[in-house]
C-alpha positions as CSV (number, residue, x, y, z in Angstrom):
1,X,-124.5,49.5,-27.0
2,X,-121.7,51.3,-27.9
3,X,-118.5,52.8,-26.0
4,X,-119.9,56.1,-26.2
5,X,-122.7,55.2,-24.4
6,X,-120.5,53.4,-22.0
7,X,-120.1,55.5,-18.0
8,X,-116.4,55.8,-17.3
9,X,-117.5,53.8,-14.0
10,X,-118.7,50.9,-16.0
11,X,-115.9,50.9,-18.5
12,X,-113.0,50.4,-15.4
13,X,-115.7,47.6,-13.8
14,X,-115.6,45.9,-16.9
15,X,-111.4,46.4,-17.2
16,X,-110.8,45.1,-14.0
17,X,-112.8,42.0,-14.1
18,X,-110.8,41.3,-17.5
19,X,-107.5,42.0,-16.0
20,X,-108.5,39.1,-12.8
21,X,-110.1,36.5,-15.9
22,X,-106.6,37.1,-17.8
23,X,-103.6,34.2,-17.1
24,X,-100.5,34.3,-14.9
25,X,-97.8,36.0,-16.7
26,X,-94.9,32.8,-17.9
27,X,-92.4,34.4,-15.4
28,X,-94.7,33.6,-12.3
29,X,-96.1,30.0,-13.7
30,X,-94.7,26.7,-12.4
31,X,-92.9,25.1,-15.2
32,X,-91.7,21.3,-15.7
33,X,-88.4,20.1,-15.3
34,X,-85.7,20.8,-17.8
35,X,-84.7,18.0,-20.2
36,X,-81.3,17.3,-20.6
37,X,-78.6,14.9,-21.4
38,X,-75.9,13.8,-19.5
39,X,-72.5,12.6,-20.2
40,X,-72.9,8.9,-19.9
41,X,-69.0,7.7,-19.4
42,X,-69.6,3.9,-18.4
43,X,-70.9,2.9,-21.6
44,X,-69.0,1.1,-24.1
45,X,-67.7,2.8,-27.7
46,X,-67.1,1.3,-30.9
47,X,-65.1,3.6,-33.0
48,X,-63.1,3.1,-36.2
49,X,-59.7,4.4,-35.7
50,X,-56.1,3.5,-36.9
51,X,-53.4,4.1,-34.0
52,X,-51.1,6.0,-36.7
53,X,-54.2,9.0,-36.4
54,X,-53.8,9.2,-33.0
55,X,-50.3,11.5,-32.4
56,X,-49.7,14.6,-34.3
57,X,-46.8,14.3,-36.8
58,X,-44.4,16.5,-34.4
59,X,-44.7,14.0,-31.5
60,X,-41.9,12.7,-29.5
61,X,-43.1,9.3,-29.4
62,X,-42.5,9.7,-33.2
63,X,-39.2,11.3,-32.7
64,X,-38.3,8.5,-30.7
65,X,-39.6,5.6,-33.2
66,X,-37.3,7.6,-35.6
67,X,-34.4,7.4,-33.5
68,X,-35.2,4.0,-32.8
69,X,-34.8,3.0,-36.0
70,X,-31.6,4.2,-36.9
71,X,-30.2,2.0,-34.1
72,X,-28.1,-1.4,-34.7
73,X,-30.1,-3.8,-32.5
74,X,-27.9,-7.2,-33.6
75,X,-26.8,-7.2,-30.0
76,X,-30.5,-7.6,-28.9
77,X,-31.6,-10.1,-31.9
78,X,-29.1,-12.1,-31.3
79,X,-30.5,-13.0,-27.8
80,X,-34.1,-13.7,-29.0
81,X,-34.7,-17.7,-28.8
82,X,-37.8,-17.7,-31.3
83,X,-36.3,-18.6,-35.0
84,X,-37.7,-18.9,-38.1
85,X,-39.0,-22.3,-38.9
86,X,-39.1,-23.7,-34.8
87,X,-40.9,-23.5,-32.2
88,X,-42.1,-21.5,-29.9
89,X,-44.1,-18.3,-29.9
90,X,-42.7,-15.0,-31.3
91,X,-40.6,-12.6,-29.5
92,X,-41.8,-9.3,-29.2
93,X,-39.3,-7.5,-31.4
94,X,-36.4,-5.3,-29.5
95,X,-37.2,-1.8,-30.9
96,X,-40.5,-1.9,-29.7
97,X,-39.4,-2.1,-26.1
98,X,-36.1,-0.2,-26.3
99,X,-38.8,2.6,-27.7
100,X,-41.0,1.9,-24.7
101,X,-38.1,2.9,-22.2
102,X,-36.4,5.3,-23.9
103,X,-40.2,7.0,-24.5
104,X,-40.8,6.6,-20.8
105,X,-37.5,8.1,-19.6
106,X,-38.7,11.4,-21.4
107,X,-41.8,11.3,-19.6
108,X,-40.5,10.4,-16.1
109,X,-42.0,7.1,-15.9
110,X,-39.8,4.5,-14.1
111,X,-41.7,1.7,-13.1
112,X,-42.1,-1.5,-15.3
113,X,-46.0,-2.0,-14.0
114,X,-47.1,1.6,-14.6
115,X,-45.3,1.6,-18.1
116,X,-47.4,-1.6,-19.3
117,X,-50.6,-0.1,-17.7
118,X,-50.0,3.0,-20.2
119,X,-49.4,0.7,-23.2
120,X,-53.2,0.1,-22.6
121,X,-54.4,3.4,-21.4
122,X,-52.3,5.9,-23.1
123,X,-52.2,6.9,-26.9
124,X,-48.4,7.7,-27.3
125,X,-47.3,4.4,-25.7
126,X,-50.1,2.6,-27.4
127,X,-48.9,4.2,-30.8
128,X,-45.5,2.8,-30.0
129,X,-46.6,-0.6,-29.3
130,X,-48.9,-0.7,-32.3
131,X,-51.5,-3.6,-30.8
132,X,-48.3,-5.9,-29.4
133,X,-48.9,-6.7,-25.9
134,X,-46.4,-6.5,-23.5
135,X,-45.8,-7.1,-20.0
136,X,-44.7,-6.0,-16.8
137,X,-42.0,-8.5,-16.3
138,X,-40.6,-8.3,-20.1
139,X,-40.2,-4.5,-19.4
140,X,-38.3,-4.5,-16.1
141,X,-36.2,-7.8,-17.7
142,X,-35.1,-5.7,-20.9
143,X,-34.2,-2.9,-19.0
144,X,-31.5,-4.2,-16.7
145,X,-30.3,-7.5,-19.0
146,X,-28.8,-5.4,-22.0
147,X,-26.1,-3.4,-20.0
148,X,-23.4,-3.9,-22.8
149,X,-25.7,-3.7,-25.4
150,X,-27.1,-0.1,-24.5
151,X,-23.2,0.4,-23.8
152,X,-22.4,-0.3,-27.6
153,X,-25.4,2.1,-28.4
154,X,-23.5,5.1,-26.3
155,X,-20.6,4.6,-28.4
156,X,-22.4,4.2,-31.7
157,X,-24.3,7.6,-31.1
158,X,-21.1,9.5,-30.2
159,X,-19.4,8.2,-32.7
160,X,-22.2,9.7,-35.5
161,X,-22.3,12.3,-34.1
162,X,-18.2,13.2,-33.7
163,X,-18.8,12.3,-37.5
164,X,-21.4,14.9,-38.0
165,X,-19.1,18.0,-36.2
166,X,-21.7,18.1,-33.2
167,X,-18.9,16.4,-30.5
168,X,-15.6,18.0,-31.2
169,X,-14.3,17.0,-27.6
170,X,-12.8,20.3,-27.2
171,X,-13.7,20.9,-23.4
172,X,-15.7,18.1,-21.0
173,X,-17.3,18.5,-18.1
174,X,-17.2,15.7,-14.9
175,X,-19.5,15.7,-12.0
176,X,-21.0,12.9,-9.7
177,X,-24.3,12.8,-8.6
178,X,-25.5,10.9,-6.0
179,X,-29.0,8.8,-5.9
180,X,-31.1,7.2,-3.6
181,X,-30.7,3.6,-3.9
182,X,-33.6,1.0,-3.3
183,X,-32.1,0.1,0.5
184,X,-33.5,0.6,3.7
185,X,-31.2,3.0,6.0
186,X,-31.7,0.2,9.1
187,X,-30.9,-2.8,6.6
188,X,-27.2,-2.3,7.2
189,X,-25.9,-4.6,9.3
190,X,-22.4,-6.2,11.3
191,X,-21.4,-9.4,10.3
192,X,-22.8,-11.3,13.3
193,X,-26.1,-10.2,12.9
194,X,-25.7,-11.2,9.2
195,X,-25.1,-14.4,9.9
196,X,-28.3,-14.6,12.0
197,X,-30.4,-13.4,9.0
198,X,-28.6,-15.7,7.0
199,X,-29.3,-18.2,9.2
200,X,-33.3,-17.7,10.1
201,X,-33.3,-17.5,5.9
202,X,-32.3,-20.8,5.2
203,X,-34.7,-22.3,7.7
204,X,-37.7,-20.4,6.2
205,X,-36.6,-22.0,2.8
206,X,-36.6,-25.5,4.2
207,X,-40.2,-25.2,6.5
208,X,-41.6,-23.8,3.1
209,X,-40.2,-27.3,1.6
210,X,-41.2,-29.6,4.3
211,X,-44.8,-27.3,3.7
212,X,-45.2,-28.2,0.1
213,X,-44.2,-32.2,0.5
214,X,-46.6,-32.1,3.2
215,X,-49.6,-30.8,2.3
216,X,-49.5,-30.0,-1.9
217,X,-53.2,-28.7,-1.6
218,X,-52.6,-26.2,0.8
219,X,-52.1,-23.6,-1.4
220,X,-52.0,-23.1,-5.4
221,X,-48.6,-24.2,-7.3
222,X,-48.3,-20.4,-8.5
223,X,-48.5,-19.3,-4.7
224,X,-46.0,-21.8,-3.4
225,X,-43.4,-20.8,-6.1
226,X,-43.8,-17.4,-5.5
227,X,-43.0,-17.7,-1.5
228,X,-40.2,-19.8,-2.4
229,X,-38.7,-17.7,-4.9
230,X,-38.9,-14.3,-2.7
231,X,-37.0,-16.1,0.3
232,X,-34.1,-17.3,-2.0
233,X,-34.2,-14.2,-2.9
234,X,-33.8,-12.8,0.4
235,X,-31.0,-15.4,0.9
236,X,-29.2,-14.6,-2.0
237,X,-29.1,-10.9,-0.6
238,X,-28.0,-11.6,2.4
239,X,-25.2,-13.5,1.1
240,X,-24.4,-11.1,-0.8
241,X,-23.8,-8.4,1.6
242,X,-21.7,-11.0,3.8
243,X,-19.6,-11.2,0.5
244,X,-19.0,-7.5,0.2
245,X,-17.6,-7.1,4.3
246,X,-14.2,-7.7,3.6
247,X,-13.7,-4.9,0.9
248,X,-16.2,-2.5,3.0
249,X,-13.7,-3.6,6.1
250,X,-10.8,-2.8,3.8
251,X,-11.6,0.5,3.3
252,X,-12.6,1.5,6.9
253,X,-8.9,0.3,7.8
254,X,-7.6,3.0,5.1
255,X,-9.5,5.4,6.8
256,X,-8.3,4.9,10.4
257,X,-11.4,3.1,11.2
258,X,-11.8,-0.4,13.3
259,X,-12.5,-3.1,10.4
260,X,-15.5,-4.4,13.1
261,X,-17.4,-1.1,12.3
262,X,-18.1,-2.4,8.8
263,X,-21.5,-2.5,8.1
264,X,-23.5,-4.2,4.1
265,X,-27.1,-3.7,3.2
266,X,-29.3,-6.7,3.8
267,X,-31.3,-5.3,0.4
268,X,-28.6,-3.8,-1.7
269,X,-25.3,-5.0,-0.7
270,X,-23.2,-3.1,-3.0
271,X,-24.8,0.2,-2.2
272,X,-23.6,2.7,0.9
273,X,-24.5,5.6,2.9
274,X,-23.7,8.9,1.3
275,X,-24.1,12.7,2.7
276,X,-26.7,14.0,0.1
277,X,-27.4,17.3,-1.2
278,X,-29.5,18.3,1.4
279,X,-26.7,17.1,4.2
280,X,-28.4,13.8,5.2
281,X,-27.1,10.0,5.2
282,X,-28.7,7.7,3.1
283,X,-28.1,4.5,1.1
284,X,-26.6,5.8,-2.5
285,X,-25.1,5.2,-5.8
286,X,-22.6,7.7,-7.3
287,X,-23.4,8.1,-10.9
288,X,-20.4,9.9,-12.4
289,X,-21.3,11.5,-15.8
290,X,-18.9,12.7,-18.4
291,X,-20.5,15.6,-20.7
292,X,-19.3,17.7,-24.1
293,X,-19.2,21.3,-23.2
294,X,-19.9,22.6,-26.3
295,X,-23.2,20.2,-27.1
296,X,-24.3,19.2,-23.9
297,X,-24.3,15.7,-25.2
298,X,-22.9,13.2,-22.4
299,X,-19.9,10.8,-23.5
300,X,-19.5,8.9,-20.3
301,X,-20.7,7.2,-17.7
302,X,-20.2,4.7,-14.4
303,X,-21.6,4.2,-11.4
304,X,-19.5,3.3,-8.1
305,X,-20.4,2.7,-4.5
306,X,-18.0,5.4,-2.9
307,X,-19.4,8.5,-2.1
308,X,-16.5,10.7,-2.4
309,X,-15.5,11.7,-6.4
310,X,-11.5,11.5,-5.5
311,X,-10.3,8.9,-7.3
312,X,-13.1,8.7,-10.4
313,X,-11.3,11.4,-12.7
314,X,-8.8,9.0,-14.3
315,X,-11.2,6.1,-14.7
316,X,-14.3,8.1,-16.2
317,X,-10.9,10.0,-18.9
318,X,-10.0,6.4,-20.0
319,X,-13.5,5.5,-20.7
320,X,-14.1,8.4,-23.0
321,X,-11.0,8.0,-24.6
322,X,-12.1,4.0,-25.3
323,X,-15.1,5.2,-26.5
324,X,-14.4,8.3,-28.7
325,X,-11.0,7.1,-30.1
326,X,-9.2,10.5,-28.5
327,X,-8.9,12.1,-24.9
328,X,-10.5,15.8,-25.1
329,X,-8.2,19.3,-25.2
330,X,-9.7,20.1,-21.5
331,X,-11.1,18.6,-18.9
332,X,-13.1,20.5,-16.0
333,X,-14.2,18.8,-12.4
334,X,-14.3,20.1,-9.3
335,X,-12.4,20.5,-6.1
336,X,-13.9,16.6,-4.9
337,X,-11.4,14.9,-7.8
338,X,-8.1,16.8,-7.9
339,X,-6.1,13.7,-5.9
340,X,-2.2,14.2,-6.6
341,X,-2.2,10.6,-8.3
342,X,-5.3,11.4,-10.5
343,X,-3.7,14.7,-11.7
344,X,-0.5,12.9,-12.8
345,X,-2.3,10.0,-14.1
346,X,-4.1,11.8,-16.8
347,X,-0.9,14.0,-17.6
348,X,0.1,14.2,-21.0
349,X,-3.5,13.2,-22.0
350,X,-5.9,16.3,-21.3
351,X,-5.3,19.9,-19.5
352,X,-7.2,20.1,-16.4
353,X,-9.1,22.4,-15.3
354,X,-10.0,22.2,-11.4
355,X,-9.9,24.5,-7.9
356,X,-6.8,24.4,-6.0
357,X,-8.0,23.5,-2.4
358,X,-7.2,25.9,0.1
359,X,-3.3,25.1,2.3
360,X,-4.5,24.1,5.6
361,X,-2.6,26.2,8.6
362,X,-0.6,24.5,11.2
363,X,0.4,25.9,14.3
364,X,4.2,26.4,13.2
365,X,2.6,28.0,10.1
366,X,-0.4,30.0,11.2
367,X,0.3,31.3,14.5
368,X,3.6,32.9,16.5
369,X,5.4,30.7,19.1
370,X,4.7,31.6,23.1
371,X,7.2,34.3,24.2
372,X,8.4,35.2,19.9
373,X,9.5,38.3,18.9
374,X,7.7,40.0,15.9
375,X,10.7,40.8,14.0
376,X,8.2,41.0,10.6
377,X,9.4,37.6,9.2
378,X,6.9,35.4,11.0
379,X,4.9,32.9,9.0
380,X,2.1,34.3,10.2
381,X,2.2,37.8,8.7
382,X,2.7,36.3,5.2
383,X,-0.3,34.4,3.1
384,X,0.0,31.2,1.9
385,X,0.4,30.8,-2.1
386,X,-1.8,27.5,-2.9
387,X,-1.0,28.2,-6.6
388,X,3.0,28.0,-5.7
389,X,4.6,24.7,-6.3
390,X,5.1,22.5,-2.6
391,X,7.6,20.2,-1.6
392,X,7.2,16.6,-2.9
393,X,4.6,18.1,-6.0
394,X,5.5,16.5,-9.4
395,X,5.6,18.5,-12.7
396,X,2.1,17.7,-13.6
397,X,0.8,18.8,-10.1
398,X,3.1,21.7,-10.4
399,X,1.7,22.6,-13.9
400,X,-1.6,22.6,-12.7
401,X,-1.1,24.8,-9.7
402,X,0.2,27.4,-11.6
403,X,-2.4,26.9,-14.2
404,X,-5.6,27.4,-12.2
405,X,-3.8,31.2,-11.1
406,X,-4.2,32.9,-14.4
407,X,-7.4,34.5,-15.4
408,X,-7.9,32.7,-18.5
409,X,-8.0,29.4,-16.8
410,X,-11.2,31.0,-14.0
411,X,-13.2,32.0,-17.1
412,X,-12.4,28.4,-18.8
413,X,-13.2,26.5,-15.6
414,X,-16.9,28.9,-15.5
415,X,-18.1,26.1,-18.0
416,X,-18.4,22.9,-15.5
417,X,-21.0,24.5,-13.8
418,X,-22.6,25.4,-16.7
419,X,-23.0,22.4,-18.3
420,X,-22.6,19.5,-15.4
421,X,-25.5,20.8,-13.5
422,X,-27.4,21.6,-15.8
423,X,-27.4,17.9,-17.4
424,X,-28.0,16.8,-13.7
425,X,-30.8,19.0,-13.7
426,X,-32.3,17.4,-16.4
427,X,-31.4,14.1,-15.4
428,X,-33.2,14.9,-11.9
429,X,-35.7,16.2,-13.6
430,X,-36.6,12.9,-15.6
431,X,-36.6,10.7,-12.7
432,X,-33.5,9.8,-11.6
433,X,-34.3,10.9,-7.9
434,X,-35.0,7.0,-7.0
435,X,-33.3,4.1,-8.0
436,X,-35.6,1.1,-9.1
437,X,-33.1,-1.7,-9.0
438,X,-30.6,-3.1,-6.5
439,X,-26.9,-4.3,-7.8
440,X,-24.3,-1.7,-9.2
441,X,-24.7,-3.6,-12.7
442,X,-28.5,-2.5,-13.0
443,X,-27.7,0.7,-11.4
444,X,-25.1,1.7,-14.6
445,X,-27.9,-0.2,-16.9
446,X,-30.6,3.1,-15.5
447,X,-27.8,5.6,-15.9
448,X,-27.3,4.4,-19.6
449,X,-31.2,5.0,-20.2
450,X,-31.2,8.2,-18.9
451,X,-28.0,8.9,-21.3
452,X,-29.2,7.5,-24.3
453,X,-32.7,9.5,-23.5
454,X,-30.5,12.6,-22.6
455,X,-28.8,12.3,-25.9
456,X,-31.6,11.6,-28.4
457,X,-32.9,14.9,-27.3
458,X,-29.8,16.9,-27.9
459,X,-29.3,15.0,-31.2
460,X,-32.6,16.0,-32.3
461,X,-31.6,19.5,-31.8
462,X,-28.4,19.6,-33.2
463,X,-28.2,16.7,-35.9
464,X,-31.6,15.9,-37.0
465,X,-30.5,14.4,-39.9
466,X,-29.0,11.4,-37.8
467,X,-32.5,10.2,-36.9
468,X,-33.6,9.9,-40.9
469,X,-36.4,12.3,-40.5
470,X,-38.4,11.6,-43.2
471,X,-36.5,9.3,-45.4
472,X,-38.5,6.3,-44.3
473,X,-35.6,3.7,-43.6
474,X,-35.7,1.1,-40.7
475,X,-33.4,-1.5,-39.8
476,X,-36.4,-3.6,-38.6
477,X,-36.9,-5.4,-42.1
478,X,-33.6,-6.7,-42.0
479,X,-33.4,-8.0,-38.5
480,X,-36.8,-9.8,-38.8
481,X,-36.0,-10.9,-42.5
């Protein structure tokens, strides 16, 4: 039969019954699960690699290898035990951990137990050790024991870089900056209760004795030696701060104060409440840092327990005129150092550069006497000069008021701010919000890292040629040889 023969009724029968025989279009079908794969991220890798592919060349880890490198480490050698033909295991060599430090500065890592965990974890500080293992205590033991040492480096840099035309001393900058020390605000205490503490310490370290001969098995040798060394510890702090009283009680005398009112730090004795930058009191250090104008590359440092600047300007010039051979043309602080004594101690040495405070007003000066005439010649009427010489000034103080009045000597003294906060920017800005350590020694021993970290960078941009960029030499050889 054929479709002519076909009725249009028959032929849409025969369409339809197709149409409900036909399958489910895909879009309407059930269909199976999707197969996948999943990151997997517990299991275990094998891969081939050499550490020396695992920076780019431009890294500062690099940069600071190089840097590294050019450095004359004797100092540090000549403390290492572990000698060629005796005994002993070897010593992991200096440059590896003055890298790790100085590495760690730059990247605002502070703490000795999160540094090692990174020589593990991280490719930069893995790349520096290059498979030596270090740990925790060997990084927070180098840090603080090699204060001279890292001292000797300071003076080393400058002086390559004096050589080089990049520190011409011409104009440096002074400021303090004060740091939270590692002290509780309600460990400072009178001398009585110091003596209690001291007291309740030394019986803790004699029941922990009588513990041991006791009873050996009570607890594990490395247990009982770590209880015993934490409360001498606490003993030797608290002796400490009974030790500092008398100077603390000193000072409070010079400042009209009752001597009884003195007050140490059962945890840092040599550190002392400061007003900080945001108008509280807290436990401090004063880090006072001495800075180029020109480069931006620091020249000194010290750190001191006062929180007022007056009386730091002479001591922080002598230090840079140790270490760099020659006082600089200008020197710029500001209005917390200009003490009468300071100016005239660093007279003939540098011009300086610093605010003349304001005259304070007595009564006989600032106001008219009950029952006066104003006959025009009162006191009052007429402002007070702070750039004219006063009674009792010396020449140098003299010079200096009548220096800070002329024009030239405002747009000189523009550069302080210029250049001291913004190194204590910087300096904030890598970590030094927090002091790790307690004792004024281990305090300078943090400033000097942050220096020589501060430094590095600067002589990276200004005298790369100093770090032997690409000429391949190393003072390692010779040391080990």
């Amino acid at each position: 039969m054929t479709n002519e023969t076909l009725g249009s009724g028959e032929l849409f029968e025969r369409q339809a019954c197709a149409q409900e025989k036909a399958p489910a279009p895909a879009s309407t079908a059930k269909r199976a699960a999707a197969r996948v794969l999943l990151p997997n991220r517990g299991q275990m890798e094998l891969r081939p690699s050499d550490l020396e592919s695992l920076l780019p060349e431009g890294h500062h880890a690099r940069l600071v290898w190089r840097y590294v490198e050019q450095q004359n480490l004797e100092g540090l050698y000549d403390t290492i035990k572990a000698r060629q033909g005796g005994a002993g295991r070897s010593a992991i060599a200096p440059e590896i951990l003055f890298a790790l430090w100085l590495y760690a500065t730059l990247d605002r890592v502070g703490n000795a137990r999160e540094l090692a965990r990174l020589t593990l974890a991280h490719d930069a500080y893995r790349w520096i050790c290059g498979g030596v293992q270090v740990n925790y205590h060997t990084l927070s033991d180098f840090r603080v024991d090699h204060g001279a040492v890292l001292d000797e480096l300071l003076t080393d840099n400058l002086a390559a870089l004096m050589a080089a035309g990049v520190v011409k001393l011409k104009r440096v900058a002074q400021d303090g900056m004060r740091v939270r020390a590692s002290a509780g605000a309600a460990s400072f205490r009178r001398e009585d209760k110091l003596n209690e503490h001291l007291k309740t310490a030394r019986e803790h370290i004699r029941a922990l004795k009588q513990q041991i001969e006791t009873d050996p098995g009570a607890q594990s040798r490395k247990q009982a030696a770590a209880r015993t060394r934490a409360a001498r510890m606490r003993e030797e702090r608290i002796q400490a701060a009974l030790n500092c009283l008398p100077e603390i009680e000193a000072i409070k005398q010079r400042q009209g104060k009752k001597a009884e009112e003195a007050r140490a730090s059962s945890t840092d004795a040599e550190a002392s409440v400061m007003k900080m930058a945001d108008g509280g009191f807290r436990p401090a250090y004063n880090t006072q840092f001495a800075t180029d104008c020109d480069s931006q590359v620091m020249i000194g440092v010290d750190v001191v327990s006062l929180g007022s600047d007056m009386g730091q300007l002479a001591p922080m010039l002598e230090q840079v005129e140790k270490r760099c051979a020659r006082a600089p043309d200008e020197w710029l602080v500001d209005g917390g150092y200009p003490k009468h004594e300071q100016i005239d101690a660093v007279s003939g040495k540098t011009t300086l550069y610093a605010p003349v405070p304001e005259p304070k007003r007595t009564k006989k000066d600032g106001a008219k006497s009950d029952g006066g005439d104003d006959d025009g010649d009162d006191k009052a009427d007429k402002p007070i000069d702070k750039h004219a010489p006063k009674a009792g000034d010396s020449a140098a103080v003299a010079k200096w008021r009548a220096r800070m009045s002329t024009d030239e000597s405002k747009e000189i003294y523009k550069h302080r701010a210029a250049t001291a906060e913004c190194v204590n920017a910087q300096a904030r800005n890598r970590g030094l919000v927090l002091l790790p350590v307690r004792g004024q020694a281990k305090v300078k021993c943090i400033a000097l890292w942050f220096v020589l970290a501060h430094n590095l960078m600067r002589t990276a941009k200004l005298a790369p040629q100093l770090l032997g960029i690409g000429t391949g030499t190393s003072a390692m050889a010779a040391m080990t040889g």
